[in-house]
C-alpha positions in Angstrom: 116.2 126.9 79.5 116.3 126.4 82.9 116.5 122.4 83.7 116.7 123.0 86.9 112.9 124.4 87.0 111.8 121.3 84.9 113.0 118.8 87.2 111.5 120.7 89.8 107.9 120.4 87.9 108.4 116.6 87.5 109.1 116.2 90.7 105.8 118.2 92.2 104.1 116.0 89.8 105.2 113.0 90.9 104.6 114.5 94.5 101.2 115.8 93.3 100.0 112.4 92.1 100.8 110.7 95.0 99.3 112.8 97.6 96.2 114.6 96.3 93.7 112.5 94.6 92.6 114.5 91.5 89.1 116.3 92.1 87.2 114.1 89.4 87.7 111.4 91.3 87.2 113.0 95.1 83.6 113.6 93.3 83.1 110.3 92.3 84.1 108.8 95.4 81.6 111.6 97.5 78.7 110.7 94.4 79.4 107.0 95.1 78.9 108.0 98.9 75.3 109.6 98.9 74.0 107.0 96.6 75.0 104.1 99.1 72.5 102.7 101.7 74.5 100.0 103.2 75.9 101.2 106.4 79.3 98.9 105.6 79.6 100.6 102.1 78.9 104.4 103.4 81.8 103.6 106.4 84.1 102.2 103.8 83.8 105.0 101.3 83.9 107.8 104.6 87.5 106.4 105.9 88.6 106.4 101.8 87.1 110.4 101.7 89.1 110.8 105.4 92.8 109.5 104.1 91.8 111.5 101.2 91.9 114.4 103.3 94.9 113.7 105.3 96.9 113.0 102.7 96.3 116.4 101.1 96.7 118.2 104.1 100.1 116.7 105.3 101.6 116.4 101.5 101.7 112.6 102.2 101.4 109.9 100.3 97.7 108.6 99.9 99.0 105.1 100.1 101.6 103.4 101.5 102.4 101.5 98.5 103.4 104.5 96.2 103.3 102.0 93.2 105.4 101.8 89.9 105.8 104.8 88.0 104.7 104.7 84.6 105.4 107.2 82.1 102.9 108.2 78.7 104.9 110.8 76.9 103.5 112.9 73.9 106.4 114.5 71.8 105.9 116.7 69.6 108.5 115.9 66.9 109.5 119.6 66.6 110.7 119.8 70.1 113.8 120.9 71.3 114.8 119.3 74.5 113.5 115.3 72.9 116.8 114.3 74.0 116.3 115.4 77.6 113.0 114.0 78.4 114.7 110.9 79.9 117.3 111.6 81.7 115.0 114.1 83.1 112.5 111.5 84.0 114.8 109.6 85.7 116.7 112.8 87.8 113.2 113.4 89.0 111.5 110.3 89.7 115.2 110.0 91.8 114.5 113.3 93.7 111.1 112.3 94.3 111.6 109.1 95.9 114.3 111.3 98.1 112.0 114.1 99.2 108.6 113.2 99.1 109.3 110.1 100.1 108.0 107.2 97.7 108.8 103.7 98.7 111.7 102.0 96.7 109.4 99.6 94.8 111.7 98.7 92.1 113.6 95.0 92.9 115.6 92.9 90.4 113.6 89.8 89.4 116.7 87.3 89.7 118.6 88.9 92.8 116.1 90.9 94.3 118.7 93.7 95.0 116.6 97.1 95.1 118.8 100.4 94.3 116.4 102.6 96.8 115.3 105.1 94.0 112.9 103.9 91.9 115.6 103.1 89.0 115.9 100.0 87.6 116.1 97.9 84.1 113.8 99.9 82.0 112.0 101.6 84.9 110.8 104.3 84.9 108.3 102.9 82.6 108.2 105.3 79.1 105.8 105.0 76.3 106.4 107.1 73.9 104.0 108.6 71.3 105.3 111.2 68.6 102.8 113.6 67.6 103.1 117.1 65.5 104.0 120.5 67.0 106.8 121.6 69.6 105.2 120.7 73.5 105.6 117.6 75.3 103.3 116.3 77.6 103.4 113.8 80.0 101.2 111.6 81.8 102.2 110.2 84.9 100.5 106.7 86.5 101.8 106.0 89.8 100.4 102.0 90.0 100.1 99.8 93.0 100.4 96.1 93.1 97.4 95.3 94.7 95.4 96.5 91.3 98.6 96.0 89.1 98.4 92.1 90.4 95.0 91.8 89.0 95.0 93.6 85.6 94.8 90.9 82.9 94.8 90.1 79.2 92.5 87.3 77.8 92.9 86.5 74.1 89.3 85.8 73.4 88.0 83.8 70.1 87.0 86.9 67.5 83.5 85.3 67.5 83.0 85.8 71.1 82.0 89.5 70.1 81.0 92.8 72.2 78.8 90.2 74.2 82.0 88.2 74.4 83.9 91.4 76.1 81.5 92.5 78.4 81.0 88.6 79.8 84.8 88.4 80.5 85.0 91.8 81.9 82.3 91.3 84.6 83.2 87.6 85.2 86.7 89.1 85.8 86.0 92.5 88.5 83.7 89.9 90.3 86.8 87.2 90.6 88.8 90.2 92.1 86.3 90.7 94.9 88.2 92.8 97.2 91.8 92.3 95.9 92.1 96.1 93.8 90.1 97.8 96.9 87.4 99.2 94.9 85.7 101.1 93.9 87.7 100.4 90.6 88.1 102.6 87.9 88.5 99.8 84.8 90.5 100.2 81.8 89.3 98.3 78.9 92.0 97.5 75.9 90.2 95.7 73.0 92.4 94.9 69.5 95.8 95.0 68.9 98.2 92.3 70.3 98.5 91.4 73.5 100.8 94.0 74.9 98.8 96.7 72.4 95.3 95.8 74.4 97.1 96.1 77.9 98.2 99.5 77.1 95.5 100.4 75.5 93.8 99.7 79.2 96.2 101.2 81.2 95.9 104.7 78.9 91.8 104.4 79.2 92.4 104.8 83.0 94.3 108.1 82.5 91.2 109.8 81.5 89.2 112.1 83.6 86.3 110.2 85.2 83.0 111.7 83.7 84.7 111.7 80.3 83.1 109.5 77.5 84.7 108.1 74.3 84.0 110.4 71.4 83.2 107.4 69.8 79.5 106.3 70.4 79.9 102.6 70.0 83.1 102.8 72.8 81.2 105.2 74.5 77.8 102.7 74.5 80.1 99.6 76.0 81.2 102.0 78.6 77.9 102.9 80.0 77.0 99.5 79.8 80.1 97.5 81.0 79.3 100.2 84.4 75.9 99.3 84.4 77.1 95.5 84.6 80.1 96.0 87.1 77.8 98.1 89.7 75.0 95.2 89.2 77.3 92.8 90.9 76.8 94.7 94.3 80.1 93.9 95.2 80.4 97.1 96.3 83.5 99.4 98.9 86.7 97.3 99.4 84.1 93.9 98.6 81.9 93.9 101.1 78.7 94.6 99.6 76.9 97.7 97.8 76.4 99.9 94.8 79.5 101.3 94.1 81.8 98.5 92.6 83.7 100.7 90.2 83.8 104.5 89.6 83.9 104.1 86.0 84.9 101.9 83.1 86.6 103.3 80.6 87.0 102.2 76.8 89.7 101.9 74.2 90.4 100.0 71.6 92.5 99.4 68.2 92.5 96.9 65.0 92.8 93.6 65.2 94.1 90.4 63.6 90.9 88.7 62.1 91.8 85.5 63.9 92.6 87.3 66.9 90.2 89.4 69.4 92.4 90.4 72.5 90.9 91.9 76.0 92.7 93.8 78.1 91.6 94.1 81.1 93.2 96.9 83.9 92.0 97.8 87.0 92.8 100.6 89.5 91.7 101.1 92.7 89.9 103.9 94.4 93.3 105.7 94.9 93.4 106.8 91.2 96.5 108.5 90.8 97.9 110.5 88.1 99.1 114.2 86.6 100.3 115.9 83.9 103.2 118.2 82.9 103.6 120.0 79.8 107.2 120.6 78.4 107.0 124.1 76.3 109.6 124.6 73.4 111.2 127.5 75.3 111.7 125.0 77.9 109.3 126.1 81.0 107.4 123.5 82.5 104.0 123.1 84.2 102.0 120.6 86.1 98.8 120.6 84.6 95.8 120.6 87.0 
């Protein structure tokens, strides 16, 4: 095992995720821009495409608030190296902040004292998820605050319903008006508890834009909650057009019969996020 090499691949996906956007949603974003008439939306969604571009180009970061880095881990319970994945986490989200550079975004809430790496009580954020087999994969979410600050949970009555849902997530992306700098990709967290239906949200957003839930009644609400969003014509950054959000995306657990809770997550345009895949011989790879 060479932990030298897996650092390394954390690292370039940390750097990765910051700099290039992924190519599902550079399509989106260049869909979104041929299907726009308004001259205010097209120029908005051209200087997005242009720092797209730039940032690729010069290995920079796409935006100058390089967010909080949040962690979704899949272990495989027959791993060797479970032990490691943290530290490892850490040593590279350290090394990262070094060399790429990310902006120290991690501050004490009571003193406000900022170590300048990205470390911190509990942060790097890890969720952890043990499934069968011997690989671990993890699923980076670099997240700014300007999204972050307007991602929500509303603990709705259970008889508000599907309709219930769909009123409070439109009511909510048009409250944000240009606060998340869409066009938004939505995460939608429905069940749970309160903290279940925000993560629930947060995961939805790591999926590939174009994907559906395999689910037809999730995948239903997600067509239609797009439909809804888009209909508002808030449009680029909130000044007007088609394109409000790239996508909404769906998912959702049980819930308490007395309970129906909505969580409600929204990223902007600059959709950031990668993969790497720990192997049980204990090579690495950032997965495209």
């Amino acid at each position: 095992m060479n932990e030298a090499t897996i650092l390394d691949e954390l690292a370039e996906a940390i750097r990765r995720a910051v700099t290039e956007l992924p190519s599902d949603v550079e399509r989106a974003l260049e869909r979104a821009r041929e299907r726009e008439t308004s001259q205010i939306a097209v120029a908005q969604l051209d200087a997005i495409l242009e720092t797209v571009r730039i940032a690729r180009a010069g290995s920079i970061p796409i935006c100058q608030d390089t967010g909080l880095l949040t962690f979704f881990v899949e272990v495989g319970t027959s791993s060797p190296v479970l032990g490691k994945i943290r530290p490892w986490i850490e040593q590279s989200v350290a090394v990262a902040t070094r060399e790429i550079p990310l902006r120290p975004n991690t501050v004490d809430p009571f003193t406000g004292a900022n170590p300048g790496d990205n470390s911190g009580r509990f942060a790097p954020f890890i969720h952890w998820d043990l499934v069968s087999g011997d690989e671990i994969r993890i699923s980076l979410l670099p997240k700014g605050a300007g999204s972050e600050n307007v991602s929500i949970v509303e603990m709705l009555a259970p008889a508000a319903g599907i309709g219930g849902i769909k009123r409070a997530v439109v009511e909510h992306i048009v409250a944000c008006q240009g606060k998340p700098c869409p066009p938004t990709i939505v995460g939608v967290g429905i069940g749970g508890g309160a903290d279940v239906a925000l993560t629930l949200g947060k995961k939805a957003i790591l999926r590939p834009l174009g994907s559906t839930h395999p689910e037809p009644e999730a995948a239903m609400l997600e067509r239609e909650l797009l439909e809804l969003v888009n209909s508002t014509g808030l449009g680029p950054m909130g000044l007007g057009g088609a394109t409000t959000s790239l996508a909404v995306h769906v998912e959702y657990a049980a819930r308490h019969p007395a309970s129906l809770p909505l969580g409600i997550v929204v990223q902007c345009w600059a959709d950031r996020r990668a993969q790497v895949v720990v192997r049980k011989d204990g090579t690495a790879e950032v997965i495209p």
